[in-house]
C-alpha positions in Angstrom: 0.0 0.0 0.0 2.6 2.3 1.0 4.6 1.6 -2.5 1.3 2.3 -4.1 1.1 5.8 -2.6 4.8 6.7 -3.2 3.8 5.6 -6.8 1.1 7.5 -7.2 1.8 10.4 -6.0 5.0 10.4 -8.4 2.9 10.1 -11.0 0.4 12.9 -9.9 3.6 15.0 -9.4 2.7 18.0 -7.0 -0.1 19.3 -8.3 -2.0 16.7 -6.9 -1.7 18.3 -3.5 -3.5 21.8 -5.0 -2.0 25.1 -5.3 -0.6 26.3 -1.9 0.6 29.4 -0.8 3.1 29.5 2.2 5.4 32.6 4.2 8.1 32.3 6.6 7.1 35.1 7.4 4.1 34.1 9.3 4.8 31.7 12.7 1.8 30.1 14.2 -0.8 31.9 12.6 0.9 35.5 13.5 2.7 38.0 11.4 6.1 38.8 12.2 6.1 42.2 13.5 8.8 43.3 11.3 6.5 43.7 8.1 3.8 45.8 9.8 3.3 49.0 11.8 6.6 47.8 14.7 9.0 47.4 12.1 11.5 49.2 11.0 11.4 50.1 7.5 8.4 52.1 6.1 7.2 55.3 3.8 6.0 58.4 5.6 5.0 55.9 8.0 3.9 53.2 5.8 5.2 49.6 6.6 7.3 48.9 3.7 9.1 45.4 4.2 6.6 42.9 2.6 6.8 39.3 3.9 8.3 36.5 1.9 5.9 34.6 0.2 6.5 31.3 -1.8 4.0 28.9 -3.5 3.9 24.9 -5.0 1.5 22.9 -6.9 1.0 25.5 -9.7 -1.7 24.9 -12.3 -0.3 24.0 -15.6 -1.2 26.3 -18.3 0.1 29.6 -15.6 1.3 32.4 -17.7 1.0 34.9 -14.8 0.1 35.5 -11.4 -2.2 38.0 -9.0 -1.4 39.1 -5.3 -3.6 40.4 -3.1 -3.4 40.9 0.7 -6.5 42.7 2.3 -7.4 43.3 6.0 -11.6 42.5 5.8 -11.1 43.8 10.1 -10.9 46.9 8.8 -14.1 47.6 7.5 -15.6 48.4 11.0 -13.0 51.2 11.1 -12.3 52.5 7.8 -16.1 51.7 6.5 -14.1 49.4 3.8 -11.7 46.8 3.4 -8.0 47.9 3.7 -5.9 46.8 0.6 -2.2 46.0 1.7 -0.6 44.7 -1.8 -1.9 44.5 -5.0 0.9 42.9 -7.6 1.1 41.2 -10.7 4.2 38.6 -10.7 5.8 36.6 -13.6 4.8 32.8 -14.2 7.7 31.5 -13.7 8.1 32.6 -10.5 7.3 30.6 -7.5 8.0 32.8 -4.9 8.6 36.5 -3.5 12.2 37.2 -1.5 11.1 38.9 1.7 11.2 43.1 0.5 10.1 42.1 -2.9 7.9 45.0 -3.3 10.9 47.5 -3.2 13.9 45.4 -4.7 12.2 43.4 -7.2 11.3 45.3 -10.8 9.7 42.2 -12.3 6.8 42.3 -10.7 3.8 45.6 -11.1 2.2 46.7 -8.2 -1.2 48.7 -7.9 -1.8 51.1 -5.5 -2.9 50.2 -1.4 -5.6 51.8 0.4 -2.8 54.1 1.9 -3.4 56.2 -1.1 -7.1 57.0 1.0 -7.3 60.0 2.8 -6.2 58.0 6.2 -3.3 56.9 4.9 -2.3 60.1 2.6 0.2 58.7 0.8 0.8 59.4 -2.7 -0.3 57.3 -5.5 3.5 56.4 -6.1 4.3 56.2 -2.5 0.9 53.4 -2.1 1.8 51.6 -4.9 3.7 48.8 -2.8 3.4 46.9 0.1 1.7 48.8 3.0 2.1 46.5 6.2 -0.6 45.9 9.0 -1.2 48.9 11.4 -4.3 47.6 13.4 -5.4 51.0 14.7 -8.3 49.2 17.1 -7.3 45.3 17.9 -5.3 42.6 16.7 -6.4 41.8 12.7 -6.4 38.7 10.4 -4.8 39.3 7.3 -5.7 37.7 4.1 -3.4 36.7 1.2 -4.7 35.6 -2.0 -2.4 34.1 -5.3 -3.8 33.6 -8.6 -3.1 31.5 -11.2 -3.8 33.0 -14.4 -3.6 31.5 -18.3 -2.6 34.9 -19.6 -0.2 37.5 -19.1 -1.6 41.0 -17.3 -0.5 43.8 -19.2 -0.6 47.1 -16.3 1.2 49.7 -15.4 2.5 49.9 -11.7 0.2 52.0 -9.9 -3.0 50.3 -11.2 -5.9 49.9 -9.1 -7.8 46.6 -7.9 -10.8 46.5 -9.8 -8.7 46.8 -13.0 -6.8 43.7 -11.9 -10.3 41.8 -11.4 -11.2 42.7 -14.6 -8.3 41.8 -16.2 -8.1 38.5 -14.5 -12.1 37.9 -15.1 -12.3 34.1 -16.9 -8.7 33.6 -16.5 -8.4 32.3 -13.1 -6.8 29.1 -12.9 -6.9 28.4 -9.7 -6.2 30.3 -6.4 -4.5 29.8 -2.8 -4.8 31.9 0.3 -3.0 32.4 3.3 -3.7 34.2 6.4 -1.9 35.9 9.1 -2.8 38.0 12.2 -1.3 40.8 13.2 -0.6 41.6 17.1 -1.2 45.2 18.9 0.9 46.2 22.0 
């Protein structure tokens, strides 16, 4: 039985285990503190070191991926959700080094709700990673990959509903993560 199951799932190869997206930067459920609001590195006071991110089992066919990490906590405080990262990454990649969203030039990002009037940032400044600042309580953190059978063609700086329609009928597949984020 056991050589069966060796056997098969050589055969099945890892896509049989679906899409999964994983981060070291996440221990037992919480973020690290170093890629939100206690870290060190930020923009005008905009957590800028995004976590590292890496994912297996993708869908054959991928031509590009989607990120998005949102905070749905947010909504009783801001009125909607906050949008943390928005990027569009190469398919051949299969993951993101931790600070990505400032060293790497392959992928595109859109713009994070820190372009809203509570975060005032510019649209250049928001269009990167913007860490977890729970103003109230500690929030859970959600981020989705998507596998896509086409190529998004954006500029950096984009907004999220022109991702979605982009990447309308082209989804693939998609994994999520989550990760909460402590107060003090």
């Amino acid at each position: 039985m056991k050589k069966s199951l060796v056997l098969g799932t050589l055969l099945l190869g890892a896509s049989a285990f679906g899409f999964e997206l994983t981060s070291s930067g996440i221990e037992n459920g919480y973020i690290k503190e170093k890629y939100g609001q206690y870290g060190t590195e930020n923009i005008k006071g905009m957590p800028s070191l995004s976590l590292p991110l890496e994912w297996k089992g993708v869908p054959e066919g991928t031509k590009s991926f989607a990120l998005v990490m949102q905070d749905y906590d947010a909504i009783p405080v801001t009125g909607f959700s906050w949008i943390h990262w928005v990027a569009v990454v190469p398919g051949s990649y299969t993951k993101l080094e931790e600070n990505a969203s400032l060293t790497n030039k392959d992928i595109i990002q859109g713009v994070n709700s820190w372009i809203s009037s509570m975060g005032g940032l510019s649209k250049a400044e928001a269009s990167h990673f913007g860490g977890p600042a729970p103003p109230d309580k500690e929030h859970t953190y959600e981020i989705t990959i998507y596998a896509l059978d086409k190529e998004i063609k954006l500029e950096n700086g984009y907004y999220l509903n022109e991702l979605y329609k982009e990447m309308e009928g082209h989804v693939l597949d998609s994994a999520t993560l989550e990760g909460v984020y402590k107060t003090k």
